[in-house]
KENULUM-546403 format. One record per residue (C-alpha): x, y, z; residue in three letters; residue number from 1. Coordinates in steps of 0.05 Angstrom, whole numbers, plus 32768, in hexadecimal, padded with zeros to 4 digits. Example, Ala and Ser with C-alpha at 12.3 -4.5 7.8 and 13.67 -1.06 7.14 Angstrom:
2
@c1 80F6; c2 7FA6; c3 809C; type ALA; seq 1 $
@c1 8111; c2 7FEB; c3 808F; type SER; seq 2 $
# end
This chain:
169
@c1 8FF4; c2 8357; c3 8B57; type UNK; seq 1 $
@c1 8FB9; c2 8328; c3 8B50; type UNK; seq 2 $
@c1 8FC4; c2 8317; c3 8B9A; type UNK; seq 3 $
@c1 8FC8; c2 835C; c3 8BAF; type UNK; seq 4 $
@c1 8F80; c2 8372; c3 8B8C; type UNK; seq 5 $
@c1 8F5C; c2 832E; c3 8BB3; type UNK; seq 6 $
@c1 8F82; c2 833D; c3 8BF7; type UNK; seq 7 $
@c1 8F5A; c2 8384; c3 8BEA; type UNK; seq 8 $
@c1 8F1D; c2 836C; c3 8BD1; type UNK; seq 9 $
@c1 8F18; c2 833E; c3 8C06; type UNK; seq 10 $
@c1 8F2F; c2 8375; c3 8C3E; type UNK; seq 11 $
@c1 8EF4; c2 83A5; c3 8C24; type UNK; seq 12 $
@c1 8EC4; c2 836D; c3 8C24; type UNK; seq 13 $
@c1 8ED2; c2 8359; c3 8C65; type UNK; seq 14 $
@c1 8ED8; c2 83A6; c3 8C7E; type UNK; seq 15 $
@c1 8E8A; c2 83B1; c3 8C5C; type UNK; seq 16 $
@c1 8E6D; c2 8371; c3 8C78; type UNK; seq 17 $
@c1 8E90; c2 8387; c3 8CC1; type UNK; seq 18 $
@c1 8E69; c2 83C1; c3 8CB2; type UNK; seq 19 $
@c1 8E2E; c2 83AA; c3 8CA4; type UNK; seq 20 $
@c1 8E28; c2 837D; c3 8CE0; type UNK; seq 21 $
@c1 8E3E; c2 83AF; c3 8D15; type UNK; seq 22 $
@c1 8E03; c2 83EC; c3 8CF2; type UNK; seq 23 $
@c1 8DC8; c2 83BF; c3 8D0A; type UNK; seq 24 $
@c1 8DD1; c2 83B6; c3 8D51; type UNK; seq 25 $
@c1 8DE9; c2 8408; c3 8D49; type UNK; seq 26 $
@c1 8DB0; c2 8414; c3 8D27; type UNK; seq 27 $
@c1 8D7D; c2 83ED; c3 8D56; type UNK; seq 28 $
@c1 8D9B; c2 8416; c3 8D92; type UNK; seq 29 $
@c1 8D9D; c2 845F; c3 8D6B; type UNK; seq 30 $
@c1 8D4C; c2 8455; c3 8D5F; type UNK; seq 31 $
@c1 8D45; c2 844B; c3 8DA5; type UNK; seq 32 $
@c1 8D6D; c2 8483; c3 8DC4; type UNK; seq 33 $
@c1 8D48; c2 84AA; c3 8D88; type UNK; seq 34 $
@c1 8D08; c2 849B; c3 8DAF; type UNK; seq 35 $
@c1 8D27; c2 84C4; c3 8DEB; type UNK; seq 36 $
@c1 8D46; c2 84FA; c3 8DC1; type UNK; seq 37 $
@c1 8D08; c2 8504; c3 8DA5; type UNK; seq 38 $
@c1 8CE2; c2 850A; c3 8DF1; type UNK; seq 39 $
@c1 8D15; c2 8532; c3 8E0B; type UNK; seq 40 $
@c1 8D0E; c2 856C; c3 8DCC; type UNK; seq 41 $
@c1 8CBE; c2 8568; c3 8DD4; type UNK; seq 42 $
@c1 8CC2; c2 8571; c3 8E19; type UNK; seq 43 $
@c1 8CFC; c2 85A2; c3 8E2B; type UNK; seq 44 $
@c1 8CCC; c2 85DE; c3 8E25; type UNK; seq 45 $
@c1 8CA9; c2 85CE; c3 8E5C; type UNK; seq 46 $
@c1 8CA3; c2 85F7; c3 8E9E; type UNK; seq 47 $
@c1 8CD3; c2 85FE; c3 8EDB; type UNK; seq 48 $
@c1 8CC3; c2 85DA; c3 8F19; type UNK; seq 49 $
@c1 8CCD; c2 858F; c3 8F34; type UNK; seq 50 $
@c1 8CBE; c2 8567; c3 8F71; type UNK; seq 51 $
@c1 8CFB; c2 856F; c3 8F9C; type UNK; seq 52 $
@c1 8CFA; c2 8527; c3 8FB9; type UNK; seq 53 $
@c1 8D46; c2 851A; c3 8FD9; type UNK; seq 54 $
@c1 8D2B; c2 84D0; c3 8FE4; type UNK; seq 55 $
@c1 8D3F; c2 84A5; c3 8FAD; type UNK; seq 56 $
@c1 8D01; c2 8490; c3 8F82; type UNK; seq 57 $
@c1 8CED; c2 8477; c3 8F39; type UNK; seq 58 $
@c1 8CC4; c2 84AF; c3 8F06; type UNK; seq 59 $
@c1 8CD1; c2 84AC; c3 8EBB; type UNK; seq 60 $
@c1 8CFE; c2 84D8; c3 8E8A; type UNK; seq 61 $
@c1 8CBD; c2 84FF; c3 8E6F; type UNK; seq 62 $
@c1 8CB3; c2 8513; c3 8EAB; type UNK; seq 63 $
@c1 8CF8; c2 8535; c3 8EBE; type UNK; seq 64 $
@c1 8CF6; c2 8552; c3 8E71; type UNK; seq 65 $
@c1 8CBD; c2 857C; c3 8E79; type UNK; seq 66 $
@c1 8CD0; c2 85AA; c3 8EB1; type UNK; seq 67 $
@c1 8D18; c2 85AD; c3 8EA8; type UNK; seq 68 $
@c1 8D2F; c2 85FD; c3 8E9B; type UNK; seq 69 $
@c1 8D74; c2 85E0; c3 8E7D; type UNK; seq 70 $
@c1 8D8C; c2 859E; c3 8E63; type UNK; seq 71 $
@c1 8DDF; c2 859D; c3 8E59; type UNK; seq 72 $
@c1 8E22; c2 8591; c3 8E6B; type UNK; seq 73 $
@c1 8E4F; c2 85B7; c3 8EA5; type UNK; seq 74 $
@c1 8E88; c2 85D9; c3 8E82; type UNK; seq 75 $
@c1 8EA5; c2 85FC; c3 8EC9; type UNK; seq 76 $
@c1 8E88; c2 85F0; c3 8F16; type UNK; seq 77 $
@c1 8E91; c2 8624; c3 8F5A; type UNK; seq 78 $
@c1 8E7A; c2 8620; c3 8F91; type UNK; seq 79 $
@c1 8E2D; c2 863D; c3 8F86; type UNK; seq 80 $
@c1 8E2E; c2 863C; c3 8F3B; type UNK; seq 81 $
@c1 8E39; c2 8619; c3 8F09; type UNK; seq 82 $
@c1 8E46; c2 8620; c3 8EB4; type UNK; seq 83 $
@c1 8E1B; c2 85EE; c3 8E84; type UNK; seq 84 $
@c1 8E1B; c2 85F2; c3 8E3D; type UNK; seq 85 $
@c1 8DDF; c2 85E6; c3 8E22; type UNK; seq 86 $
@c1 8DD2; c2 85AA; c3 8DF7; type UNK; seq 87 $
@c1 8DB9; c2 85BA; c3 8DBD; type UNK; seq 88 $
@c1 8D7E; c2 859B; c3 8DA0; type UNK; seq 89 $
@c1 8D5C; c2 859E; c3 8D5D; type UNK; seq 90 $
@c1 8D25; c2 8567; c3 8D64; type UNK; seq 91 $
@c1 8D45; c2 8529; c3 8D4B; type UNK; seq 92 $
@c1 8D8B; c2 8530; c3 8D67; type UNK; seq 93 $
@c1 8DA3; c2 8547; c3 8DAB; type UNK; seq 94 $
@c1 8DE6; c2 8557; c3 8DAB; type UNK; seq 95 $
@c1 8E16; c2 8573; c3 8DE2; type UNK; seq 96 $
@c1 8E59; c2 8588; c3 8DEF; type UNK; seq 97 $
@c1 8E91; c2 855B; c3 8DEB; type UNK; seq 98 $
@c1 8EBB; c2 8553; c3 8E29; type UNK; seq 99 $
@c1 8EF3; c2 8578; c3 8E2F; type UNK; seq 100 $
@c1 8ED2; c2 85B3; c3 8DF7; type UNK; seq 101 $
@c1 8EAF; c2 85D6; c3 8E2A; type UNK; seq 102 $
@c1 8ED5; c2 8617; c3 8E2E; type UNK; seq 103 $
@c1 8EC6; c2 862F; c3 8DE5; type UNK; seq 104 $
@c1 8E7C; c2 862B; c3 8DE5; type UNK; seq 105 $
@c1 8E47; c2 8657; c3 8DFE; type UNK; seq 106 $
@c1 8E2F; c2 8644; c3 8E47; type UNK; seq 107 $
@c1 8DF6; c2 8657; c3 8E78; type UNK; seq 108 $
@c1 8E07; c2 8669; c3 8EC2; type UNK; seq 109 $
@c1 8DDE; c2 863B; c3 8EF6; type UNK; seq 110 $
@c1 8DDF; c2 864F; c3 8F3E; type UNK; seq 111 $
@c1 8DC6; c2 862E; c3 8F79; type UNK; seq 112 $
@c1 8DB8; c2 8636; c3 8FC2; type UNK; seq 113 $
@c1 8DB1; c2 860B; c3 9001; type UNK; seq 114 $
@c1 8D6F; c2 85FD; c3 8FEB; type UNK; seq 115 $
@c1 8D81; c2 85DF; c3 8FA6; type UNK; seq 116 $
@c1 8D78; c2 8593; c3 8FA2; type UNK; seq 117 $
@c1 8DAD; c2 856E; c3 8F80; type UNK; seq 118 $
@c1 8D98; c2 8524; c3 8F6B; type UNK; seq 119 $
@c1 8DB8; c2 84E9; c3 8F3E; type UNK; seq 120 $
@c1 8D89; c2 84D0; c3 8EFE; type UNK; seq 121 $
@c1 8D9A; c2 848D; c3 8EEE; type UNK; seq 122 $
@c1 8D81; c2 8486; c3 8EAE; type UNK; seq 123 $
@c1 8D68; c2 844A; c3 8E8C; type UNK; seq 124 $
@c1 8D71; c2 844F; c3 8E42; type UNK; seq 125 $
@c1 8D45; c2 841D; c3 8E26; type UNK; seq 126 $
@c1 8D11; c2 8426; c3 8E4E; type UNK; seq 127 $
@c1 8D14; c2 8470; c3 8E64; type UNK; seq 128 $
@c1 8D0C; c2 8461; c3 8EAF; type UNK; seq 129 $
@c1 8D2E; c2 848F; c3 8EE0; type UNK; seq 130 $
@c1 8D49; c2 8478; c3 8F2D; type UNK; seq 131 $
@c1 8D56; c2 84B7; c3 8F4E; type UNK; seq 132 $
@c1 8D8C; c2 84BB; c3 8F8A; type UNK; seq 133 $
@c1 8DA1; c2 84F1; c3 8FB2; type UNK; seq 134 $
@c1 8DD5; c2 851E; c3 8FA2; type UNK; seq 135 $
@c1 8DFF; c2 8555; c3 8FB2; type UNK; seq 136 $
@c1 8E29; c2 8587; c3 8F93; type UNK; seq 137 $
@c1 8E6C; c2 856C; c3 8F9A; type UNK; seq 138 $
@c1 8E4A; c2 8537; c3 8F64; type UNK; seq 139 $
@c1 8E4A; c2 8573; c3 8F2E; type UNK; seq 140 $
@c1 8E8B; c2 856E; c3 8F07; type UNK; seq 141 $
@c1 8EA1; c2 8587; c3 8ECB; type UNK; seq 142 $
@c1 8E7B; c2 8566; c3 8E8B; type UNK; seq 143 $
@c1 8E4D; c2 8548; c3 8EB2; type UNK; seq 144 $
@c1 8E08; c2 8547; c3 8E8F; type UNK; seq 145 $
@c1 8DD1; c2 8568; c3 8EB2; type UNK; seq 146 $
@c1 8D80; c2 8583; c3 8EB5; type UNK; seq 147 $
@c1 8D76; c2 85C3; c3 8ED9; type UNK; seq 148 $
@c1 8D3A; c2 85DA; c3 8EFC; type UNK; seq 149 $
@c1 8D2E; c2 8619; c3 8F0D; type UNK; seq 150 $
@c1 8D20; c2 8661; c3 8EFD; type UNK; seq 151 $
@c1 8D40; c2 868F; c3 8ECD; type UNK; seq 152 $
@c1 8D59; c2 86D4; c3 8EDF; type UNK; seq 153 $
@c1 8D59; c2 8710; c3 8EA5; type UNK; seq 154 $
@c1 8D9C; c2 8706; c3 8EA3; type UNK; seq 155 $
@c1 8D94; c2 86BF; c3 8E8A; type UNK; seq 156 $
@c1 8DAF; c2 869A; c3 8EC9; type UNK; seq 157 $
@c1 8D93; c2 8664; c3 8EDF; type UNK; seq 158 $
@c1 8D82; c2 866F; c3 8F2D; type UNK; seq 159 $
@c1 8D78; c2 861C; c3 8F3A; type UNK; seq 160 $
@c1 8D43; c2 85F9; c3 8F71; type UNK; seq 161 $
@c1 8D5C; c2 85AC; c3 8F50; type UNK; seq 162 $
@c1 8D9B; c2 858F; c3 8F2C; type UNK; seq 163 $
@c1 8D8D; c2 8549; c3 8F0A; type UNK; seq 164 $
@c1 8DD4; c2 8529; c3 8EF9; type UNK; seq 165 $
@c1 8DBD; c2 84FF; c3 8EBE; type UNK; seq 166 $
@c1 8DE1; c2 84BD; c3 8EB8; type UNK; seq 167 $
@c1 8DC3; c2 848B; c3 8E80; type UNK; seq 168 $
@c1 8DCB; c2 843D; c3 8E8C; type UNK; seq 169 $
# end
């Protein structure tokens, strides 16, 4: 019995210290993604409208946050539209669906014309710099995360002019 209580003791001790170790580097890592929660909340309100450059080129997150109509994930794709939930944001914390749980939340309806430029955003997480590469819309899937630009109908659609598939490095 004595050995049984020190072969626990020693399991939990072990199991805390494991712990312990592994919450720094997690915690190091969450304060800096915090930084670019935080930008994206303070800057999703911005107004619609980007430079539609297909060339690829360097800008920063900021940037992109400002004049992005929606910020989410595609839950369904046609051809010429598209559904995204919205990620949902409450100032400290963005969070978004999980893949594969698309179908039970609320979404908004994007669609697109000829004119609509789709690009990649690699996206640099400690630093916040984005390399942007041309796109099309065959590179829209489902759960893909993405920043919409464009104009909203009454209706609430989303009639897009830019697509931004966000990928973070």
């Amino acid at each position: 019995m004595k050995h049984m209580k020190l072969v626990m003791v020693t399991g939990v001790l072990i199991f805390a210290l494991s712990l312990a170790g592994c919450g720094n580097s997690k915690g190091e890592q969450t304060a800096n993604n915090g930084t670019s929660v935080n930008s994206q909340s303070e800057n999703q309100a911005g107004d619609t409208g980007a430079s539609d450059d297909g060339n690829e080129n360097s800008t920063n997150l900021d940037d992109l946050l400002e004049t992005a109509s929606l910020r989410g994930s595609v839950a369904d794709f046609q051809d010429g539209s598209f559904q995204v939930i919205p990620d949902q944001d409450d100032g400290q914390i963005a969070k978004s669906a999980a893949e594969g749980m698309e179908s039970g939340m609320e979404s908004t309806t994007v669609s697109y014309g000829e004119d609509c430029t789709f690009q990649i955003a690699n996206i640099n997480s400690s630093t916040g710099a984005v390399e942007l590469e041309a796109a099309t819309a065959s590179d829209v899937k489902k759960s893909t995360s993405v920043y919409v630009y464009g104009e909203t109908q009454d209706d609430g659609e989303i009639h897009a002019t830019k697509v931004l598939i966000t990928r973070f490095n």
